[in-house]
Steps between C-alpha positions, in 0.01 A plus 500: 500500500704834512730648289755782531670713233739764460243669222187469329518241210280607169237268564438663849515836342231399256277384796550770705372719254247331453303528838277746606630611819782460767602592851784706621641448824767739717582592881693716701811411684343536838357224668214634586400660189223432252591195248277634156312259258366728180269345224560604184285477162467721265578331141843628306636681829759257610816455188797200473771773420738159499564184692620675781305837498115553506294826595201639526274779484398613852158670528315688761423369836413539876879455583859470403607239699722310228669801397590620846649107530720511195628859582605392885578120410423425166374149526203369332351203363271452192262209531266339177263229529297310239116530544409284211705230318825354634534564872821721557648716748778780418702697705749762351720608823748818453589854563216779446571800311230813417517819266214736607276672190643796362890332546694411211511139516120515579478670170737275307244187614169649502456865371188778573401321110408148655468528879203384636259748734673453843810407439757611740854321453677208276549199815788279374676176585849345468413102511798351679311202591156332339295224673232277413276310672194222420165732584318224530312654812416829262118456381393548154335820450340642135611816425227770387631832435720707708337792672514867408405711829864569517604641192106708530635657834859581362313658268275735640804584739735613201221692310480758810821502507546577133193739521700678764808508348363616182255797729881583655615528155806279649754516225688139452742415253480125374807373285586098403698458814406660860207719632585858690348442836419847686510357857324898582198434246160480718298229502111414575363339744274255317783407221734204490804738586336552798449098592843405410582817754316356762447103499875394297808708679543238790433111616275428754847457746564845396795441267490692207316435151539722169648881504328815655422623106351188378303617198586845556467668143420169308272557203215295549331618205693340247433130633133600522460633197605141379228350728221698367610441100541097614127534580359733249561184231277358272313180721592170368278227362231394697617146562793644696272670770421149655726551842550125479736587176726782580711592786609800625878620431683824647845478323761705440334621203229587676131371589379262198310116513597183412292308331545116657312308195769697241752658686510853308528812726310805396412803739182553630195664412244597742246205447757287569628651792136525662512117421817394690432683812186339540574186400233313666241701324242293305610446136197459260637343211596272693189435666299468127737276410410264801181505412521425097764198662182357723175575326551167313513324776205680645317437214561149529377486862229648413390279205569206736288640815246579217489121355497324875223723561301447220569121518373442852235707335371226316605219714277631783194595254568112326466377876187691584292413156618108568331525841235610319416197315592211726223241491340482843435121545326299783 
């Protein structure tokens, strides 16, 4: 039932990208250290650089625990698993690698142009070893539409922090290849410079997670600028605010939705946004169209309740006005 390989063949390539979330797992070298499981899901963040290299884009969180992992150890494993279809099980096993934003390489692979709100590093992988397994004991879940609280917090955090960067009149040059990072430049309290500052330097053993200056400098106005132009669209056609037909995609290209019926990617409007984070809101198209669908067969009940009625109707007065006239005989 299982399968090794020394990389990832096409097919599993085109699968992997394909599914809507997956789990990374790391530890430390001491025994009695904290093994880490982390969910992952946000559409377009995780790329198939070749068979035997894959990374993704590494946003905001409580911790840093698979950073601090690949920087004392740098093992980690990268596990998919079908929800609907075929069940499948893949594991990508190798040796971790990060680039912090504002680096170089961080800036070859994403760029202040594309990042998403909250993103922190590049998290990479050299596959030396791929497994697969049956899943037969994974359930089948539907998906809906991934969630957006996260990307709504990173951005909050990163418009006080460009607010106070632009009130500090904090000068920062931007060129094609690396960011200036003032490790001195002051930061608030409320921003995401601030988080990263205090939740993401170590592990929960203590072992250290990204640098003292994470963030320190970064323009954070440039990627939100592109947020609040991706919004500020024109809304799409009506037919594609049904939740039921789009999903919710955060590439590296930034936020946009995929339609599932066609398949086209467009960004979105505000409508549409208001309709995939509340996607169990009521839709009333939807709702008129049930109706137009069953007031035939309505109809038709009714007509038939109407005829049994007015039958017995008559059978019952027939009965009474035949009692009437029975012959009484001796």
């Amino acid at each position: 039932m299982g399968q090794f390989l020394e990389e990832i063949p096409q097919y599993l390539i085109e699968w992997i990208l394909k599914q809507q979330m997956f789990w990374v797992a790391s530890a430390p070298l001491s025994p009695d250290g904290h093994v880490n499981v982390s969910p992952k899901a946000i559409e377009g963040t995780f790329h198939v650089v070749h068979s035997r290299r894959v990374w993704y884009e590494d946003l905001s969180g409580s911790g840093a625990e698979t950073v601090a992992h690949i920087r004392e150890n740098g093992r980690v494993t990268i596990l998919f698993h079908a929800f609907e279809g075929p069940a499948r099980i893949v594991r990508l096993y190798g040796k971790g690698f990060f680039h912090e934003i504002g680096t170089p390489e961080y800036e070859a692979l994403i760029g202040s142009e594309k990042r998403l709100p909250g993103s922190r590093a590049v998290i990479g992988l050299d596959v030396h070893k791929v497994g697969t397994t049956c899943g037969y004991a994974v359930p089948y879940y539907q998906f809906i539409s991934h969630r957006t609280q996260l990307i709504d917090w990173a951005v909050k955090k990163e418009s006080v922090d460009h607010h106070h960067d632009t009130t500090e009149s904090a000068s920062v040059e931007l060129s094609s290849s690396s960011i200036s990072i003032d490790e001195r430049a002051p930061v608030n309290p409320n921003g995401m410079k601030n988080w990263w500052q205090s939740h993401n330097l170590s592990s929960l053993d203590g072992l250290p997670a990204f640098s003292v200056n994470l963030g320190r400098g970064f323009p954070f106005g440039i990627s939100l600028k592109r947020t609040r132009n991706a919004l500020a669209r024109p809304a799409v056609h009506s037919k594609m605010l049904n939740p039921r037909h789009v999903v919710t995609t955060a590439s590296s290209h930034g936020s946009a939705i995929v339609s599932q019926q066609t398949g086209h990617t467009f960004e979105p409007s505000s409508q549409l946004l208001q309709a995939y984070r509340y996607p169990y809101r009521y839709n009333y198209r939807d709702v008129v169209s049930l109706i137009s669908r069953l007031l035939p067969f309505l109809l038709t009940f009714i007509f038939g309740v109407f005829l049994s009625r007015t039958y017995d109707h008559h059978i019952y007065r027939d009965q009474r006005l035949g009692m009437r006239f029975i012959p009484i005989t001796s």
